[in-house]
C-alpha positions in Angstrom: 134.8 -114.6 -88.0 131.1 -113.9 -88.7 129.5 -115.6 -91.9 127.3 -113.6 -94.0 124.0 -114.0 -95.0 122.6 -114.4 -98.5 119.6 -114.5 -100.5 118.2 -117.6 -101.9 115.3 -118.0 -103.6 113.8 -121.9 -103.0 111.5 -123.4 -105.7 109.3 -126.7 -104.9 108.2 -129.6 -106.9 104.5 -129.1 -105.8 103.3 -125.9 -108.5 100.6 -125.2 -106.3 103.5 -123.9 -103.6 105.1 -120.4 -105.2 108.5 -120.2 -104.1 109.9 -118.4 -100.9 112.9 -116.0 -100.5 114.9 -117.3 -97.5 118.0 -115.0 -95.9 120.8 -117.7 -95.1 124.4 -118.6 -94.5 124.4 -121.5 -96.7 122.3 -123.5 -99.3 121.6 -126.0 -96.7 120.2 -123.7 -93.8 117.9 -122.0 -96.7 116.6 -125.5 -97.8 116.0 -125.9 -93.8 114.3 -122.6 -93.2 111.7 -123.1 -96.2 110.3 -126.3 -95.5 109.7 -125.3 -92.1 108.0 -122.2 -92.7 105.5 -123.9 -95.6 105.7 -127.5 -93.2 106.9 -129.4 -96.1 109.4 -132.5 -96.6 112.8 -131.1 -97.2 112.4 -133.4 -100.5 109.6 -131.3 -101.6 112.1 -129.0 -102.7 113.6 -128.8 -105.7 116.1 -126.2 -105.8 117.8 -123.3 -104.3 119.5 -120.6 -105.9 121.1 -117.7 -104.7 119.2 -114.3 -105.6 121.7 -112.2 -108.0 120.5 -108.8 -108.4 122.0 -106.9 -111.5 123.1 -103.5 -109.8 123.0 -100.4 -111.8 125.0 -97.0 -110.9 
């Protein structure tokens, strides 16, 4: 079984660092992927929330 990927959006304590859209399995490979890509402590994140888009027919 293949797990899908979803959106998260991770925010960081530092204001000066917007935060970063990150394509993941879980909360915990998103927190992973962002604070490798802006070389950053995982602690320098604050939280991770998945993207919900309101979809309109």
């Amino acid at each position: 079984m293949t797990a899908g990927l979803y959106p998260f959006r991770i925010h960081f304590h530092d204001p000066d660092l917007s935060p970063i859209d990150i394509d993941a399995t879980d909360a915990k490979a998103a927190r992973d992927i962002a604070a490798e890509r802006r070389n950053v402590s995982p602690g320098a994140i604050r939280k991770a929330k998945v993207i919900r888009e309101n979809a309109r027919g």
